[in-house]
C-alpha positions, 0 to 999 in steps of 0.5 A: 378773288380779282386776278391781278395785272400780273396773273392776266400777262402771263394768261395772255401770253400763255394763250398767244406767245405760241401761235405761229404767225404771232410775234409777241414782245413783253415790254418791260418800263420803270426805273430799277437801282443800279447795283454797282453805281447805286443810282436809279436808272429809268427803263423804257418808253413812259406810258408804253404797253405791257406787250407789243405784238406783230401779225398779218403785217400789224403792228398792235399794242395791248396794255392789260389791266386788273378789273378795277386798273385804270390806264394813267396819263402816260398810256393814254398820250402813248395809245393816241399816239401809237393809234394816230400812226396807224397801230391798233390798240387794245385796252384788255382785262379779261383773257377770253376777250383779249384773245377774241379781239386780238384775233379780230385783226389776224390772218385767217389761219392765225385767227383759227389757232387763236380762237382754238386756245382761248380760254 
């Protein structure tokens, strides 16, 4: 069975939100009610990346998708912009990979501590 976008963000950052040198953020976007006013209220920027992280002084982005998902127009407009600014990008469905490409842009040490929790 495929493993859902959700089961691949929490293998991610299982695998990445420990390493030293990684500061990792989970980027939340949508809409949710309000409970008190019973009105929708839009959170976040449309078209953002599932997680944001900093390392070795870069700013990456990664947007982690299902075997089968596929980034809409808002992520993509989101990616050429965040690319066009100097941001690296990674488009991830598999865990293994994500981890390996994302170490591709780390420090040394970081890289060693990286590849050493892949799955």
């Amino acid at each position: 069975m495929p493993l859902r976008e959700s089961d691949i963000q929490r293998q991610f950052l299982a695998v990445v939100g420990p390493v030293v040198g990684v500061f990792v953020e989970r980027i939340n976007t949508g809409m949710a009610m309000d409970p008190r006013t019973g009105r929708a209220v839009r959170f976040g920027t449309p078209g953002s990346p599932d997680i944001r992280i900093t390392m070795g002084g870069r700013s990456i982005a990664v947007e982690l998708k299902s075997a089968t998902g596929r980034q809409s127009v808002e992520q993509k407009r989101w990616q050429a912009a965040f690319e066009s600014a100097g941001g690296v990008y990674l488009l991830v469905n598999d865990v293994s990979v994500g981890v390996r490409r994302l170490a591709e842009f780390a420090p040394d040490e970081t890289k060693k501590m990286l590849l050493s929790r892949a799955p």
